[in-house]
C-alpha positions as CSV (number, residue, x, y, z in Angstrom):
1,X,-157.4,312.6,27.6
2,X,-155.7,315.4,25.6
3,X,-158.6,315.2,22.9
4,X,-161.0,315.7,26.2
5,X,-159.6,318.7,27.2
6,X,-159.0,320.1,23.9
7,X,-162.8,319.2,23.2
8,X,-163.7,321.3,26.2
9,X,-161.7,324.4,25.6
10,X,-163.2,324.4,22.1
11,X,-166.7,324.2,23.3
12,X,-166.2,326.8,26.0
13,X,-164.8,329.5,23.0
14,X,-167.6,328.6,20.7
15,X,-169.7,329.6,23.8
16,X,-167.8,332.3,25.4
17,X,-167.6,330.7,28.7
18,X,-165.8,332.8,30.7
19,X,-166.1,330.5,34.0
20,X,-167.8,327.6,35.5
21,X,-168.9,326.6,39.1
22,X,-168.8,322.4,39.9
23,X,-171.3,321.4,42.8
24,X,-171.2,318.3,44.1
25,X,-173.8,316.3,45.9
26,X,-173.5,313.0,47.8
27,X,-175.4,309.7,47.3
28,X,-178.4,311.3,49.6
29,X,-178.1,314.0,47.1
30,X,-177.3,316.4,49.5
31,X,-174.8,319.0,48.9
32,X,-170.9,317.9,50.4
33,X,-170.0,320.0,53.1
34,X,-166.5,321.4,53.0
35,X,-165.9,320.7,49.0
36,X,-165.7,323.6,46.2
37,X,-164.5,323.3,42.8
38,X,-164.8,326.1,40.1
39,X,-162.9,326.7,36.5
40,X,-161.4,330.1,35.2
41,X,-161.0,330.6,31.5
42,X,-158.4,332.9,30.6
43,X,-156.1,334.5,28.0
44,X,-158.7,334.8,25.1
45,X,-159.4,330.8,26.2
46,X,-155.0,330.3,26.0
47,X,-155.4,328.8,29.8
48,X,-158.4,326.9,32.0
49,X,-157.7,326.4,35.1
50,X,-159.7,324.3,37.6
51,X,-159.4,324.7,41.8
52,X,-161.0,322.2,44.0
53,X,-161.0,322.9,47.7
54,X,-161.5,319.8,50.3
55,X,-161.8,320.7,53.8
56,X,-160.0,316.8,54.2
57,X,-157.2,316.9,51.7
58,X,-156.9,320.7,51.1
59,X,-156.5,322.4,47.8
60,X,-156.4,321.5,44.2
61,X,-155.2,323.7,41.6
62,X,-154.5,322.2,37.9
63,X,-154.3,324.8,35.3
64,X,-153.9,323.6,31.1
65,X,-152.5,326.0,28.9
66,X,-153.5,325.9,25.3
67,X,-151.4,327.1,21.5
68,X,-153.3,329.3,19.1
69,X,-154.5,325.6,17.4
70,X,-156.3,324.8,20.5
71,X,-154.0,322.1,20.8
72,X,-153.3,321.1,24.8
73,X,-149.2,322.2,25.8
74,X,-149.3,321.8,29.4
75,X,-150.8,321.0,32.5
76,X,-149.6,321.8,36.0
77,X,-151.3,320.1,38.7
78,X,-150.2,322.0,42.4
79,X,-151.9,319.6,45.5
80,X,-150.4,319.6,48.7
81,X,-146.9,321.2,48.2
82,X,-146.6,318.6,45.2
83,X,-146.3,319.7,41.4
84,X,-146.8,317.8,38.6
85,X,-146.0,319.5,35.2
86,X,-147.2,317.6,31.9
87,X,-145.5,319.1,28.8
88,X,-147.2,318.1,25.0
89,X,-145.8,318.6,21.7
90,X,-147.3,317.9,18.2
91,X,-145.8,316.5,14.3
92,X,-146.0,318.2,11.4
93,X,-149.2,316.3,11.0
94,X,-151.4,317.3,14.4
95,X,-150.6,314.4,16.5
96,X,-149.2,313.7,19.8
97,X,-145.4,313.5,19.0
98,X,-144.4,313.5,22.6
99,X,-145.3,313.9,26.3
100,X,-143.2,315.0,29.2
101,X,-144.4,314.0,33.0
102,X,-142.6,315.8,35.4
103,X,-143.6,315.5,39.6
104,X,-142.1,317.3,42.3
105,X,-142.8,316.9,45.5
106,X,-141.9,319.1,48.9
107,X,-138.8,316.8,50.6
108,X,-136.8,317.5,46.7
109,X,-137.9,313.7,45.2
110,X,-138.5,314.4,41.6
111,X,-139.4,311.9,38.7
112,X,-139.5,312.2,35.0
113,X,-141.6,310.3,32.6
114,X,-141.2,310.7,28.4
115,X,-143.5,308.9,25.8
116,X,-142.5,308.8,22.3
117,X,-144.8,308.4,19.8
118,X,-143.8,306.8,16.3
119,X,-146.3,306.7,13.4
120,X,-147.0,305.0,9.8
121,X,-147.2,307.0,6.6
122,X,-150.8,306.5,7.3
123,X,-150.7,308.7,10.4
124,X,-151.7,305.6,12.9
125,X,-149.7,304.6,16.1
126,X,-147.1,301.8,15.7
127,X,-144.8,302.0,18.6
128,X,-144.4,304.5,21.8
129,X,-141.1,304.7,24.0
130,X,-142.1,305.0,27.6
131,X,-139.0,306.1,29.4
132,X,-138.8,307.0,33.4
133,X,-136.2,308.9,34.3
134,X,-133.7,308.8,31.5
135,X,-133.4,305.3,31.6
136,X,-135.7,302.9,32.3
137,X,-137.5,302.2,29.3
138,X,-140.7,300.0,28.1
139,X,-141.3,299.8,24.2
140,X,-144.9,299.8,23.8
141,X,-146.4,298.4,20.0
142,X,-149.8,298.9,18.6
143,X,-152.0,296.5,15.9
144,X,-154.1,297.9,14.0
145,X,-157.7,296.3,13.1
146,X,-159.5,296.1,9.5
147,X,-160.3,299.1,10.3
148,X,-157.4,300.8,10.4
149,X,-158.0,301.5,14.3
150,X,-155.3,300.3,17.0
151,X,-157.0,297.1,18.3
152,X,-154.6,295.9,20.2
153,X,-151.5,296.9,22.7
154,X,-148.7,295.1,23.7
155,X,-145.6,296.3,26.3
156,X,-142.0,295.3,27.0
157,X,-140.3,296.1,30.0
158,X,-136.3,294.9,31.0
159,X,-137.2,292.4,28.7
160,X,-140.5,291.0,29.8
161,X,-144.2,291.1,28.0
162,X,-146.3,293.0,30.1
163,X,-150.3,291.8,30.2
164,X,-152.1,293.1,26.4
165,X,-154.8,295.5,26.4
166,X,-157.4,294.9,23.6
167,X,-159.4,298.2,22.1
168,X,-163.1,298.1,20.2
169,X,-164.8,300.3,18.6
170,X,-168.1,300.9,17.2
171,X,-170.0,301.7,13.4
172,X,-168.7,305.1,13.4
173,X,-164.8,304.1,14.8
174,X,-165.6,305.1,18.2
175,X,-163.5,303.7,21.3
176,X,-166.3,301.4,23.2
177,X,-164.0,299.1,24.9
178,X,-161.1,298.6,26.6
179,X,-160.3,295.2,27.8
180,X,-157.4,292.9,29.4
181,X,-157.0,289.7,31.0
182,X,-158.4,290.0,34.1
183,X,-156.0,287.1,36.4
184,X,-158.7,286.5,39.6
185,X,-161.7,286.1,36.9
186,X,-159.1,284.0,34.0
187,X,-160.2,285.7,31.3
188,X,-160.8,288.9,29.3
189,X,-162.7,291.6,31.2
190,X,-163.2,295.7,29.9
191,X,-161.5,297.8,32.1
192,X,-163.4,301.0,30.6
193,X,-166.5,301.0,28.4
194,X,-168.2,304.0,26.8
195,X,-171.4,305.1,24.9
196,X,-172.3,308.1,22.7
197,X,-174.9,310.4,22.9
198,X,-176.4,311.6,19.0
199,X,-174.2,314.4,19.1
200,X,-170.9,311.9,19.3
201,X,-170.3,313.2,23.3
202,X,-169.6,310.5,25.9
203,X,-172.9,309.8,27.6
204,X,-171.9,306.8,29.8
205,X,-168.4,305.4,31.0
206,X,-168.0,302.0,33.2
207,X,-165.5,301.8,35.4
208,X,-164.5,298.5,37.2
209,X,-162.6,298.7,40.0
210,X,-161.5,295.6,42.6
211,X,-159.8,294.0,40.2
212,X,-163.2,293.7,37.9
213,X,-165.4,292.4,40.8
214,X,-167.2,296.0,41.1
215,X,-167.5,298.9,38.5
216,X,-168.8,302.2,38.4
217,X,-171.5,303.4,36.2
218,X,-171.0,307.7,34.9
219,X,-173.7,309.3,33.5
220,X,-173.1,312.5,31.4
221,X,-176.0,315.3,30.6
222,X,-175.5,317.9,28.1
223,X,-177.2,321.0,27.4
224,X,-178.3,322.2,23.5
225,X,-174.9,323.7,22.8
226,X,-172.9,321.2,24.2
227,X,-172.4,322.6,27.7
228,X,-171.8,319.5,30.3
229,X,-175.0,320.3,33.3
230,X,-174.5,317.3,35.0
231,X,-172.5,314.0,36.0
232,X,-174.3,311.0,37.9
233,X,-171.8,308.1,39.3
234,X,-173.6,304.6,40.4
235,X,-172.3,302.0,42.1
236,X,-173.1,297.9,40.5
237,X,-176.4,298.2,42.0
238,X,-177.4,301.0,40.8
239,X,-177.0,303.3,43.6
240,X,-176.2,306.9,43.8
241,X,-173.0,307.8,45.0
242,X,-173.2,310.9,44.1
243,X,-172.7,313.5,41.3
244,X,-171.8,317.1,39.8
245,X,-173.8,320.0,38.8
246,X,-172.8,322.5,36.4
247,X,-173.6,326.7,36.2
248,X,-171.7,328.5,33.8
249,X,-170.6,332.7,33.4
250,X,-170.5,334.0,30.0
């Protein structure tokens, strides 16, 4: 996800964007009543922050701040009265060295999440401490395939083995698959899958939901330069359920 965003941000400098209106249409394709969303670049493209208002659940504001890299620092996420402040740091070599998940919410409950990333002298993922709230802790360990890509992720929490989750990838090392074992089917079913368009952009993710009995299908259109125009969401058979339309301010 932090690649994502940082993908974004670096699109939106090499085109200047300066803001960007979402609409969004329901499976009729007719415009939904009561919903705006809209993003704000600011701070020489430091900050991008993205409100959503819901005439059901209210407003949305999540706002990611950005280092002079273009590397992601933090998100804050404000819904409801509730906060939720995501904090990033890096290693020496670029990568994710830790992440800080923060929530606060109106009656004073607060939790705390860290993850802990560890790494071979190659620079690939071996192990990541998941810790909630100071204490509780699940040790998380990653295999790599031939190809030096993680293929496989296992989890221990207070001392139990917690269900695997199996990665593949394409020719070009790309992430295609995610997959567990899926108890209601008895066997291993993709939880995510994606394809590329020819520029290396995510054109397609699958979704399944209902424990793998039903999935959604997302469609992504680009424009020459890179610019998202459009997402399409179907249901299994195929429907519309609706989708999001893109304008941009340079």
């Amino acid at each position: 996800m932090t690649g994502e965003i940082a993908k974004k941000r670096a699109v939106y400098q090499a085109n200047k964007v300066k803001s960007v209106k979402m609409t969004s249409f329901d499976g009729n394709n007719q415009p939904i009543e009561g919903f705006s969303s809209a993003q704000a670049v600011g701070g020489n493209f430091a900050t991008i922050t993205t409100e959503t208002l819901n005439s059901l659940s209210g407003k949305d504001e999540i706002t990611h701040y950005f280092n002079d890299k273009g590397q992601l620092t933090q998100s804050i996420d404000t819904t409801d009265g509730n906060k939720v402040i995501i904090q990033y740091t890096y290693d020496a070599g670029n990568q994710i060295a830790g992440i800080v998940n923060m929530s606060f919410s109106p009656g004073g409950y607060s939790t705390r999440e860290q993850h802990l990333w560890f790494y071979n002298k190659a620079g690939k993922p071996e192990k990541m401490l998941k810790i909630k709230n100071g204490t509780d802790t699940t040790v998380v360990s990653f295999r790599l395939d031939e190809k030096e890509n993680v293929g496989e992720e296992r989890s221990v929490h207070a001392g139990t083995e917690q269900p695997a989750f199996y990665y593949y990838y394409d020719d070009k090392n790309r992430l295609t698959d995610v997959v567990r074992y899926n108890n209601r089917a008895k066997r291993l079913l993709p939880d995510y899958i994606f394809e590329y368009d020819e520029a290396g952009r995510i054109s397609m993710m699958l979704v399944t939901t209902a424990g793998g009995a039903d999935y959604q299908r997302w469609l992504y259109k680009y424009d020459e330069k890179g610019l998202k125009q459009r997402d399409e969401c179907y249901s299994k058979n195929k429907m519309l359920i609706g989708k999001i339309e893109y304008s941009y301010k340079f």
